[in-house]
RODO-2510 file (C-alpha; in nm, 4 decimals, decimal comma):
residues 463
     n   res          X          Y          Z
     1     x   -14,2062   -12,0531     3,0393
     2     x   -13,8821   -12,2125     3,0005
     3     x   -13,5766   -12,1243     3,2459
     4     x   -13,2628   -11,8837     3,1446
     5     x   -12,9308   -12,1115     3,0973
     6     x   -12,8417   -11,9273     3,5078
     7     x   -13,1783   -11,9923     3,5957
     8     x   -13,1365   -12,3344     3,5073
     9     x   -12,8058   -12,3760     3,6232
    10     x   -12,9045   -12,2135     3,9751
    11     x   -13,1472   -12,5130     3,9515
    12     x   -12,8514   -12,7741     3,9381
    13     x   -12,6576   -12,6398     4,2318
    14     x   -12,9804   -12,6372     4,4471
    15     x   -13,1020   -13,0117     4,3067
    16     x   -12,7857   -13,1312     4,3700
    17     x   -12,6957   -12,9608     4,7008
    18     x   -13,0570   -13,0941     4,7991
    19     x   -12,9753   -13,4532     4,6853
    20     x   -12,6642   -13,4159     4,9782
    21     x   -12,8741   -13,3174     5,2360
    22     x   -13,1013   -13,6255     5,2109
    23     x   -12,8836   -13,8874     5,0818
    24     x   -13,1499   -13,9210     4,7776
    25     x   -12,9881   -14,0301     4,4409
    26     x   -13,0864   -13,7626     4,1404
    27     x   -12,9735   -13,8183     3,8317
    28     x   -12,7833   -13,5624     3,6583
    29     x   -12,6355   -13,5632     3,2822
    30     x   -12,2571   -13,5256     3,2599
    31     x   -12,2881   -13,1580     3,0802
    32     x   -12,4971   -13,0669     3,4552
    33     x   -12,2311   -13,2615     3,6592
    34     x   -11,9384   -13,0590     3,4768
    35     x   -12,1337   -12,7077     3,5684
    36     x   -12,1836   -12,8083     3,9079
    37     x   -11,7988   -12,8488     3,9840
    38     x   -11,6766   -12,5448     3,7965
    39     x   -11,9000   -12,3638     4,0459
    40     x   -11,7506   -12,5610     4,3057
    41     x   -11,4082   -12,5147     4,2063
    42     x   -11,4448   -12,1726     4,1111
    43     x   -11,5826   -12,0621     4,4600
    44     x   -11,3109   -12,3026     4,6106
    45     x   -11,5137   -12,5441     4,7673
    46     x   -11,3265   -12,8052     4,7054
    47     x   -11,5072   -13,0886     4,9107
    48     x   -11,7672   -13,0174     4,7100
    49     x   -11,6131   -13,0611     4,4075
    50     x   -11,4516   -13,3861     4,4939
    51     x   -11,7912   -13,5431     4,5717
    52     x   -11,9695   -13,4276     4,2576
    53     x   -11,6998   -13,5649     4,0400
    54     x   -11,7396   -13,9187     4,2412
    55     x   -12,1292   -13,8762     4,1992
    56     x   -12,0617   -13,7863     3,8161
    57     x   -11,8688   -14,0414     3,7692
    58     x   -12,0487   -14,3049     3,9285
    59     x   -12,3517   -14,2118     3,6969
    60     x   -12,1143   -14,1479     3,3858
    61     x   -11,7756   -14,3842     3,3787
    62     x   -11,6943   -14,3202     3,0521
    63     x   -11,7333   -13,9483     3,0463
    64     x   -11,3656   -13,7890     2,9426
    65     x   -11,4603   -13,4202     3,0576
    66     x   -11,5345   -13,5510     3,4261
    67     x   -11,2393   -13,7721     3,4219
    68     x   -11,0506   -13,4615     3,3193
    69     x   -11,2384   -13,2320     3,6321
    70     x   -11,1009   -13,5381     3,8383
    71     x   -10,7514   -13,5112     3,7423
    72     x   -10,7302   -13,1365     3,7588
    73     x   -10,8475   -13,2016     4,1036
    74     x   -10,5633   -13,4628     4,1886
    75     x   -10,3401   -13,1753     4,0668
    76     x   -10,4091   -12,9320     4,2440
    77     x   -10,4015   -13,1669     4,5378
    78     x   -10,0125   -13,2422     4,3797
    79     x   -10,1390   -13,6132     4,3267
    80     x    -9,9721   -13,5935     4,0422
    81     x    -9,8355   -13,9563     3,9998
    82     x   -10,2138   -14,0562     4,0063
    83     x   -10,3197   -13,7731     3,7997
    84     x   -10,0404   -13,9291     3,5398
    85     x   -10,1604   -14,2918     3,5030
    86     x   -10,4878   -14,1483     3,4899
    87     x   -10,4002   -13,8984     3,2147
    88     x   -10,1682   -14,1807     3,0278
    89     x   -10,4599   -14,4278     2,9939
    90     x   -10,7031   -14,1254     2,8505
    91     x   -10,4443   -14,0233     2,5842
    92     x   -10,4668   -14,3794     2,4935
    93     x   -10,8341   -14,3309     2,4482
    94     x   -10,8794   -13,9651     2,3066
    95     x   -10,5000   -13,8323     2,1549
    96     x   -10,6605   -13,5687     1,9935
    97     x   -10,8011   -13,4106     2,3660
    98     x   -10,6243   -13,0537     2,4171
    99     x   -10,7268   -13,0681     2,7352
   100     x   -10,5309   -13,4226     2,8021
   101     x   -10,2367   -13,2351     2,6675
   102     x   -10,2870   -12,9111     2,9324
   103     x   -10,3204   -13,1134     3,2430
   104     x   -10,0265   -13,2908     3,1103
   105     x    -9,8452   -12,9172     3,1186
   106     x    -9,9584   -12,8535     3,4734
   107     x    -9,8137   -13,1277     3,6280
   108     x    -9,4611   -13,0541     3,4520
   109     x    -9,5030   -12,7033     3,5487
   110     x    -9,5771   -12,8095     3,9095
   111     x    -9,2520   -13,0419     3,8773
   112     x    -9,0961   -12,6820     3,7631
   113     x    -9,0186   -12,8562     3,4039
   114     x    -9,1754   -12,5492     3,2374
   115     x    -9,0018   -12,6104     2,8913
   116     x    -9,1865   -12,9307     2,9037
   117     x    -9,5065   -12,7687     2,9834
   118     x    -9,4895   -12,5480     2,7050
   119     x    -9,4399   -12,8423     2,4800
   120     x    -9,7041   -12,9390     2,5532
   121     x    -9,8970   -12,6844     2,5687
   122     x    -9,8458   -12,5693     2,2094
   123     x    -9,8906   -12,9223     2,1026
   124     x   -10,2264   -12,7928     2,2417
   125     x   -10,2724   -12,5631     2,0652
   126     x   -10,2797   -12,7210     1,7449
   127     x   -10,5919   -12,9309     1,8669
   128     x   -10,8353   -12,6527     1,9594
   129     x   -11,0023   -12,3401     1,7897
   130     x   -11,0237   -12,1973     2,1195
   131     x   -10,6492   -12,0932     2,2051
   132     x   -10,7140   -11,7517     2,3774
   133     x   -10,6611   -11,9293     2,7347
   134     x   -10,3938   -12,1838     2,6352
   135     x   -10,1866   -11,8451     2,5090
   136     x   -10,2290   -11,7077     2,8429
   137     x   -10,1097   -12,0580     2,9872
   138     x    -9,7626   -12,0388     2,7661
   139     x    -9,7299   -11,7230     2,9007
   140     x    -9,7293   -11,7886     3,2801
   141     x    -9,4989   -12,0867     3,1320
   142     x    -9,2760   -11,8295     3,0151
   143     x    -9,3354   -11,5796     3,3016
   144     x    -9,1892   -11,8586     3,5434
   145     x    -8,8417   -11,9117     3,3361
   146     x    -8,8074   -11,5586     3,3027
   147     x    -8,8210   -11,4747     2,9758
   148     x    -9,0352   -11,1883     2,9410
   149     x    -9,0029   -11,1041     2,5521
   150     x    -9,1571   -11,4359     2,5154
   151     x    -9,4182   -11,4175     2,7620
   152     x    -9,5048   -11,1060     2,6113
   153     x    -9,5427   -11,1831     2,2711
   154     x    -9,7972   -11,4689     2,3825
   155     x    -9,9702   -11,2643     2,6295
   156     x   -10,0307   -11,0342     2,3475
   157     x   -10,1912   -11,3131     2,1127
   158     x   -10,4507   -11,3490     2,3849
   159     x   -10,5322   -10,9840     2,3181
   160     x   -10,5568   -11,0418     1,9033
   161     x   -10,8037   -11,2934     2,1096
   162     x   -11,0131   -11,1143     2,3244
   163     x   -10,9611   -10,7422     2,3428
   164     x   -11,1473   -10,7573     2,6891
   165     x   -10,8572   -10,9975     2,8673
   166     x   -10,7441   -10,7319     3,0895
   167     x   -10,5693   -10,9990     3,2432
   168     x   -10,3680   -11,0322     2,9638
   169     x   -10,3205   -10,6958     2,9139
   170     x   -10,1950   -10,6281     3,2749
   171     x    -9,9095   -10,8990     3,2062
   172     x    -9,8275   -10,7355     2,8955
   173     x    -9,7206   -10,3744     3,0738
   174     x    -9,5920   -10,6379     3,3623
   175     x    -9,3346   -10,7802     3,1137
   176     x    -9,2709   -10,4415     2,9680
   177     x    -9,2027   -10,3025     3,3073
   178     x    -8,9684   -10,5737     3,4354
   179     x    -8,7674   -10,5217     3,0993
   180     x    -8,7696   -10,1189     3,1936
   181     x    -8,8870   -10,0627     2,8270
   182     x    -9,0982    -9,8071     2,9159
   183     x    -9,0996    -9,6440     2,5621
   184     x    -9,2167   -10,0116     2,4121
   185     x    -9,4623   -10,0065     2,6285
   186     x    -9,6258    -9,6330     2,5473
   187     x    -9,5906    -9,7616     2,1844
   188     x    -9,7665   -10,0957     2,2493
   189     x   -10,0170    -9,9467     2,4229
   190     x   -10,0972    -9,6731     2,1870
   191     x   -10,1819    -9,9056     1,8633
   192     x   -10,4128   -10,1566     2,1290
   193     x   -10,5656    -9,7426     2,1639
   194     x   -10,6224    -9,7255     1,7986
   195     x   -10,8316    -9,9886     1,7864
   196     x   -10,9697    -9,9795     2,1073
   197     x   -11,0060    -9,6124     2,1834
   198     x   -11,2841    -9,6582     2,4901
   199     x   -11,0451    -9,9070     2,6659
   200     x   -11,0082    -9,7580     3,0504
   201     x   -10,7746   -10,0326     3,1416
   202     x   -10,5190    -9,9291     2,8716
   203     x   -10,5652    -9,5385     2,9106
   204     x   -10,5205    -9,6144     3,2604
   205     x   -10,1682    -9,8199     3,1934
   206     x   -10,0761    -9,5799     2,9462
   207     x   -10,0402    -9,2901     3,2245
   208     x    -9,8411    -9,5183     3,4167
   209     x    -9,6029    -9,5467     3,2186
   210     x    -9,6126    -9,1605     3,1047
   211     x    -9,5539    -9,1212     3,4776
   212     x    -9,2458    -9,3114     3,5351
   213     x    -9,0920    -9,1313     3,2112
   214     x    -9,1677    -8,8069     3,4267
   215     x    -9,4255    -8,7198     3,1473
   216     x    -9,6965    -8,5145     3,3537
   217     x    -9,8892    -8,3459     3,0650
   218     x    -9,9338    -8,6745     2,8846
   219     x    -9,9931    -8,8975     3,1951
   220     x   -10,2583    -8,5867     3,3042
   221     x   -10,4695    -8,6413     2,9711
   222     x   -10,4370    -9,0069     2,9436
   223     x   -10,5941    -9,0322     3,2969
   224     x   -10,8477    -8,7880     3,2158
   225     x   -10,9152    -9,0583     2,8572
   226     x   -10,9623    -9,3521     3,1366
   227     x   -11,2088    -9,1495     3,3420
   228     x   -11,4267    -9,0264     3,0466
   229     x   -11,4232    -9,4030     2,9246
   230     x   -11,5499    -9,5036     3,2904
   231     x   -11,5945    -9,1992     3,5121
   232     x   -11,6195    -9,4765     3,8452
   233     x   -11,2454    -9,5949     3,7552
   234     x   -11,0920    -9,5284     4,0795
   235     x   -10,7423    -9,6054     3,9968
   236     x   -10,7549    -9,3364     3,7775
   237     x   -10,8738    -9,0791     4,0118
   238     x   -10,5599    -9,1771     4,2346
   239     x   -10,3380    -9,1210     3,9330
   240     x   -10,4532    -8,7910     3,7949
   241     x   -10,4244    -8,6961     4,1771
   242     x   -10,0266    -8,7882     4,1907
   243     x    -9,9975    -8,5993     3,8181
   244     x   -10,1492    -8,2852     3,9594
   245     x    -9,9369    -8,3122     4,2561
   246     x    -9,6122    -8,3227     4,0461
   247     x    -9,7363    -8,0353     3,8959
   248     x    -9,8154    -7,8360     4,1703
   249     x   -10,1701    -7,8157     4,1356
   250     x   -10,2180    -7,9144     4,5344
   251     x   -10,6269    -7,8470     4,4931
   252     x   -10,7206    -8,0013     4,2223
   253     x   -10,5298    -8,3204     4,3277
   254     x   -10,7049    -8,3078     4,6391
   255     x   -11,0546    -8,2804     4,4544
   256     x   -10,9300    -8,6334     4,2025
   257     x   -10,8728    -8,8040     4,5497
   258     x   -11,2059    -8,6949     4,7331
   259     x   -11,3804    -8,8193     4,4501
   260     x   -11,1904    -9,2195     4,4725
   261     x   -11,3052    -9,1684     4,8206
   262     x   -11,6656    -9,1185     4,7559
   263     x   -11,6476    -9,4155     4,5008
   264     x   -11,6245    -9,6793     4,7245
   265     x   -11,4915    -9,7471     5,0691
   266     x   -11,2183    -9,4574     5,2095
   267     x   -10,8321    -9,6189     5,1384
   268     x   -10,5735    -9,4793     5,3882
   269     x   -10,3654    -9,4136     5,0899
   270     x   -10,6153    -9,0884     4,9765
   271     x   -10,6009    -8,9641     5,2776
   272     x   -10,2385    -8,9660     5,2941
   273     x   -10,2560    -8,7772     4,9885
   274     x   -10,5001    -8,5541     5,0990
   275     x   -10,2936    -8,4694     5,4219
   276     x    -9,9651    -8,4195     5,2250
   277     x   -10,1454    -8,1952     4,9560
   278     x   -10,2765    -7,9666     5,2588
   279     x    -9,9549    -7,9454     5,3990
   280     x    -9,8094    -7,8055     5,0585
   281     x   -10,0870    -7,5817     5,0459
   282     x   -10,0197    -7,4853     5,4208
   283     x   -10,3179    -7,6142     5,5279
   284     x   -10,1733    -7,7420     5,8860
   285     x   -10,5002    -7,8185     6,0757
   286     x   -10,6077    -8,0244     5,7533
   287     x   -10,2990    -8,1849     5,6961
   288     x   -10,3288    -8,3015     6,0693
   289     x   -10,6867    -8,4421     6,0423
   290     x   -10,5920    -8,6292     5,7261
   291     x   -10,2699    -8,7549     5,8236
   292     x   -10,4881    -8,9006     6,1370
   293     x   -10,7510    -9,0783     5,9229
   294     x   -10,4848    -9,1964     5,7550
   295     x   -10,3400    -9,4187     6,0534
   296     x   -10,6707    -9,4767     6,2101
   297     x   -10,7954    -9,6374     5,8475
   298     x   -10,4817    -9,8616     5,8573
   299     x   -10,2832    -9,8664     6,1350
   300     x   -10,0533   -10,1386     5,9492
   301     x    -9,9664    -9,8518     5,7100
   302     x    -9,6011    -9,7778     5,7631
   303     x    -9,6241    -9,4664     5,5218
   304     x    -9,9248    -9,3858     5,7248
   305     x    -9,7062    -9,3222     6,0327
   306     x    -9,3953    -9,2057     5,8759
   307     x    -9,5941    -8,9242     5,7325
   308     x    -9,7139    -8,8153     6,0352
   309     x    -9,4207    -8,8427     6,2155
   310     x    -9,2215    -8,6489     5,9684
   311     x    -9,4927    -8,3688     5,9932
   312     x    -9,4452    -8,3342     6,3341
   313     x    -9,0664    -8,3362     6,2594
   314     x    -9,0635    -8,0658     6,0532
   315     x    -9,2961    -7,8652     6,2483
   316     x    -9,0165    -7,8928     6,5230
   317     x    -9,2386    -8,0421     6,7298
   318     x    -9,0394    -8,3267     6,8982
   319     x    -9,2942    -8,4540     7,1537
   320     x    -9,5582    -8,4907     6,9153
   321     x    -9,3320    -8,6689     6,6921
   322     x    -9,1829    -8,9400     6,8982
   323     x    -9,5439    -9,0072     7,0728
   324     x    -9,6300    -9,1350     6,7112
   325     x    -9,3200    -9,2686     6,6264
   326     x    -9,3585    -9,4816     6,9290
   327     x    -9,7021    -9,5749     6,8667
   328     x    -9,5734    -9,7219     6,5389
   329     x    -9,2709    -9,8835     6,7216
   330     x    -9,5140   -10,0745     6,8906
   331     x    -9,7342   -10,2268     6,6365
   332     x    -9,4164   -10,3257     6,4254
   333     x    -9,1067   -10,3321     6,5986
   334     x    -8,9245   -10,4979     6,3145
   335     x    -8,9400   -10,1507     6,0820
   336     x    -8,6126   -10,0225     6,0761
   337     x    -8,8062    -9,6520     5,9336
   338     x    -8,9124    -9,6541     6,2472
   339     x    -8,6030    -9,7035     6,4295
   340     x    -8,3993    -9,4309     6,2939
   341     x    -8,6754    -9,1721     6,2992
   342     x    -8,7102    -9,2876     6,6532
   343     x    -8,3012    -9,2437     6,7257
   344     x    -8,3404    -8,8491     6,5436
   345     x    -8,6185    -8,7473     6,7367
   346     x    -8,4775    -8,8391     7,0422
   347     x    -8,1869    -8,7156     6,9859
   348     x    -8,3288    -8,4010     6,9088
   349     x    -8,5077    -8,3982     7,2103
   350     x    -8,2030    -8,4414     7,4132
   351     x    -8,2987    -8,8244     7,5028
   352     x    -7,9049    -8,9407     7,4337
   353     x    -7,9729    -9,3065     7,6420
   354     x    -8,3557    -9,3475     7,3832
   355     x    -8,1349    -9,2238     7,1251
   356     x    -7,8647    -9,4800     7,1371
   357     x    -8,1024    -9,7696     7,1496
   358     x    -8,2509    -9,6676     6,8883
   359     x    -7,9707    -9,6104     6,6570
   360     x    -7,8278    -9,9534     6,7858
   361     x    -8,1474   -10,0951     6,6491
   362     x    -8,1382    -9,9316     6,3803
   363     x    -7,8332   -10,0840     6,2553
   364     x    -7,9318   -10,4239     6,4054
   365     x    -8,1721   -10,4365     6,1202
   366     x    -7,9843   -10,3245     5,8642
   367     x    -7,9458    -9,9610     5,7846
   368     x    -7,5997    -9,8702     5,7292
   369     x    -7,6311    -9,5209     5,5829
   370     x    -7,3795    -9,2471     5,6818
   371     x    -7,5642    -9,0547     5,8718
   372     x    -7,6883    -9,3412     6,0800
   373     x    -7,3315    -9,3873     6,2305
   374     x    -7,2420    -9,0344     6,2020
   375     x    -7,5605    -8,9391     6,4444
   376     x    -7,5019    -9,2388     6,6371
   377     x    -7,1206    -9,1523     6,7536
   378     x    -7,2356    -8,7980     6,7971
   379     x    -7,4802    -8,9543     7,0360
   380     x    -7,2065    -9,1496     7,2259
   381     x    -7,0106    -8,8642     7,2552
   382     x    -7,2500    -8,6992     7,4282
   383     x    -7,2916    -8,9797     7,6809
   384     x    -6,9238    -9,0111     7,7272
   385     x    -6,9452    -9,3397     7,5707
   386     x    -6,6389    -9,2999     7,3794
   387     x    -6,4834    -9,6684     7,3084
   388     x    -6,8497    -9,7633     7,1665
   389     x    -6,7942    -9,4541     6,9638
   390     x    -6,4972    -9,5851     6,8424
   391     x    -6,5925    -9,9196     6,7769
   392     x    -6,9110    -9,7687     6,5693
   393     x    -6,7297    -9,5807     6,3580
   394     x    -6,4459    -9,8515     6,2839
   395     x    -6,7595   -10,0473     6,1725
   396     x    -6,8925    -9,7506     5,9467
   397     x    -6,5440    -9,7417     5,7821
   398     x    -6,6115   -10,0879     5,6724
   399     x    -6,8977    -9,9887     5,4516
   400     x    -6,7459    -9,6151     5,4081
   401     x    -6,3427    -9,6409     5,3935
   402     x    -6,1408    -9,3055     5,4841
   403     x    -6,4660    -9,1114     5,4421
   404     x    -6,4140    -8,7796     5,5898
   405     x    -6,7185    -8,7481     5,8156
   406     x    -6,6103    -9,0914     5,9918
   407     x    -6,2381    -8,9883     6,0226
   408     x    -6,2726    -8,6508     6,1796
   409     x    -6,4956    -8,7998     6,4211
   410     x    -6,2737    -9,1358     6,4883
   411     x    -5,9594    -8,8420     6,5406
   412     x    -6,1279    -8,6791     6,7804
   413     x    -6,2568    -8,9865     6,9945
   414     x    -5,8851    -9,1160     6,9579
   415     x    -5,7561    -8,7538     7,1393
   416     x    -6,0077    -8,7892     7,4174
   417     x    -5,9000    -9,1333     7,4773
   418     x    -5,5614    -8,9979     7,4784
   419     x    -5,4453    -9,2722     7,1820
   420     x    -5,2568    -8,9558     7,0146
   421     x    -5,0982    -9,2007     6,7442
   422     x    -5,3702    -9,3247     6,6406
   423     x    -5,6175    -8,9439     6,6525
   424     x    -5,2823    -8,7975     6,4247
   425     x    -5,3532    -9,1369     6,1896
   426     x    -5,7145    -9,0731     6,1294
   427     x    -5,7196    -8,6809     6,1702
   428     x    -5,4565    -8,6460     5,8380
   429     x    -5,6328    -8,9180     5,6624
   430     x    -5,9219    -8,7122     5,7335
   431     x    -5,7797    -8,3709     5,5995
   432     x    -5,6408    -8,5843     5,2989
   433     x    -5,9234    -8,6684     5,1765
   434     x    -6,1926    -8,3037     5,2373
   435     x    -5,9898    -8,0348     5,4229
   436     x    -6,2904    -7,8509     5,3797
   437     x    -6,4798    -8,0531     5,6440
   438     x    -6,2471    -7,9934     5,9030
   439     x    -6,5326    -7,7768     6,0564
   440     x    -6,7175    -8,1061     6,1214
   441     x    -6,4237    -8,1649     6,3935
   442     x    -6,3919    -7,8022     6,5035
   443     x    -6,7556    -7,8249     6,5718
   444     x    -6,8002    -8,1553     6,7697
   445     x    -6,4971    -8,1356     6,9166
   446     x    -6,4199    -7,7768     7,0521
   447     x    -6,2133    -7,8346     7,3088
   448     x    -5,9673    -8,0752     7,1171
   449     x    -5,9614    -7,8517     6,8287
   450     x    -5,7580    -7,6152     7,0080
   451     x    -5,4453    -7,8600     7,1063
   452     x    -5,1279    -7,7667     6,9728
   453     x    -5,1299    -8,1176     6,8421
   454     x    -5,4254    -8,0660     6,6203
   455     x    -5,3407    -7,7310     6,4174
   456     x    -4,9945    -7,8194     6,4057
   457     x    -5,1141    -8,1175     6,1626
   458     x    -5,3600    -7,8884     6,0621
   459     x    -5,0972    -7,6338     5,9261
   460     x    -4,9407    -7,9524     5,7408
   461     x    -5,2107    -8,0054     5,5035
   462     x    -5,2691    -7,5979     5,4369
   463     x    -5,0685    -7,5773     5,1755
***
């Protein structure tokens, strides 16, 4: 009985991989030699590669195709002035080669001369019948100088190719995305439908973009089309979950998300779904148990603890809240998230010293919002740390000049301080600008509300 084309494939792997092992010589023809290092070089073994192509080429010098394996493998190993006399002398030999022509294109496209590579490339494409993957190859060309109308349209052609390239059809919606032409995109994506109605993938993509355009009721059915067309599409499970939760329709999302989990292996990001669904549903016991598979799955998650911190936070309980926001402090100390939820929940809980740390962190790395320096002077004020009050909030007013909540607050530091000029300076820029929010200063600062001082510049900006 003869073998299968894998069978007998399987056959040259094992032959050759025996040869190896005892330094016997077999001899292999050069079509067996190039299927043993695309199996190499697909499953990244490298090495191996490199010593079948020596062994090829040993038995077969004047085979092109294995002198092409050889300097795709100089490529990738950025050998590329080798890989360019070697190419050079074989266009001497065989012009008419696309695949001469495509290694060619690598190498500029490794040099980043991509307008070069596409050159070439198309001059490709004029010597093969088989263009599906050197359309795919002008597209990554075009991908890499930006020009995503152009990638499109050739990432496209691969599709009037092979319907099946959901490769290609991924970098399609990826070029429509980056050019936020959402609606070109639905409309793209609908005619690929009409002739491909059972397509998952595009269904799938379809939804997507549905969803961004805040289109629930399409987005629902289109996800619903993906899982009739494969009813084990995860991804599509997770969607219709997210649609149902826009819509309010807590159970049934949680149901779309059980089912990705019984799929295949649990993903922390269903079970933060799962817990936030229960919480909307006022599920509190659930919401806790999902929100703690959800860290325990992937305790690299930073939604994972923000979620469950934040549940805690609302709940009002403090304690509970900063013992995870301090577990997640500890695994990634860098995450500013977790800095200012750290600062609020200790400052809730009264911690002023925690507090400041944290808020002084959480400007270190970079989060300059107002209410980061509002909370954070409000914080020094409680710890009688008034110049570092001051100097935080002249350091707000450089991202948020004469802004009303800063002013009030710099006003009032200035009268404590006793720097009246300067409190009467900030206090009437502050009642310039919102005399409505004086109550922010009557409110932090009582006691200096009440000076003369204060309401008779007060009374100056009543009328």
């Amino acid at each position: 009985m003869p073998f299968s084309a894998h069978e007998d494939h399987n056959l040259s792997i094992a032959r050759f991989e025996s040869m190896l092992k005892t330094n016997d010589v077999y001899f292999f023809d050069a079509e067996d030699f190039q299927n043993i290092i695309h199996y190499y070089l697909d499953n990244g073994k490298i090495a191996l590669a490199k010593k079948a192509i020596k062994i090829g080429l040993d038995q077969h010098p004047t085979s092109t195709e294995l002198k092409l394996l050889n300097i795709e493998v100089l490529v990738f190993e950025n050998k590329l002035n080798i890989a360019e006399v070697m190419l050079d002398d074989l266009s001497a030999i065989e012009a008419s080669n696309e695949e001469i022509y495509i290694q060619k294109a690598n190498i500029f496209s490794k040099k980043d001369n991509h307008t070069e590579a596409i050159k070439l490339l198309k001059t490709a494409l004029t010597l093969t019948d088989e263009s599906s993957d050197i359309f795919s190859l002008i597209g990554m060309e075009y991908l890499f100088l930006d020009d995503y109308d152009s990638a499109k349209e050739y990432f496209i052609k691969c599709l009037e190719e092979d319907a099946e390239d959901y490769s290609a059809l991924y970098n399609v919606i990826y070029c429509f995305d980056f050019l936020e032409d959402h609606d070109g995109a639905i409309s793209f994506l609908n005619m690929f439908l009409d002739a491909n109605p059972y397509c998952e993938v595009a269904w799938h993509q379809i939804g997507k973009q549905y969803f961004s355009k805040k289109m629930y009721k399409e987005a629902l059915s289109s996800f619903e089309f993906a899982i009739y067309s494969d009813d084990t599409f995860i991804g599509a499970y997770i969607e219709k979950g997210k649609v149902l939760e826009k819509l309010g329709r807590y159970n049934e999302a949680i149901e779309n998300y059980e089912i990705s989990l019984k799929l295949d292996d649990p993903t922390s990001f269903a079970y933060l779904r799962i817990g936030k669904c229960h919480e909307k549903l006022g599920n509190i016991d659930l919401a806790k148990k999902y929100f703690n598979k959800t860290i325990k799955e992937d305790p690299l998650l930073d939604k994972g603890w923000i979620a469950i911190t934040d549940f805690y936070t609302r709940l009002k309980d403090f304690d509970k809240a900063l013992y995870y926001i301090n577990k997640a402090v500890n695994i990634d100390s860098e995450n500013v998230q977790y800095w200012k939820r750290s600062a609020i929940i200790n400052k809730n809980l009264m911690l002023w010293e925690e507090a400041d740390i944290a808020f002084q962190k959480t400007v270190e790395l970079g989060n300059y919002e107002l209410s980061t320096w509002t909370e954070w002077s409000d914080t020094l004020l409680k710890l009688g740390e008034y110049d570092s009050a001051i100097l935080a909030l002249m350091q707000a007013l450089e991202f948020y000049p004469e802004k009303p909540e800063l002013e009030y607050r710099l006003a009032g530091m200035y009268f404590i301080t006793h720097e009246s000029i300067k409190a009467s300076y900030h206090l009437r820029n502050a009642l310039r600008n919102d005399f409505t929010k004086k109550d922010i200063f009557a409110h932090t600062f009582s006691s200096v509300y009440e000076l003369t001082e204060v309401q008779n510049i007060i009374t100056e900006f009543k009328h």
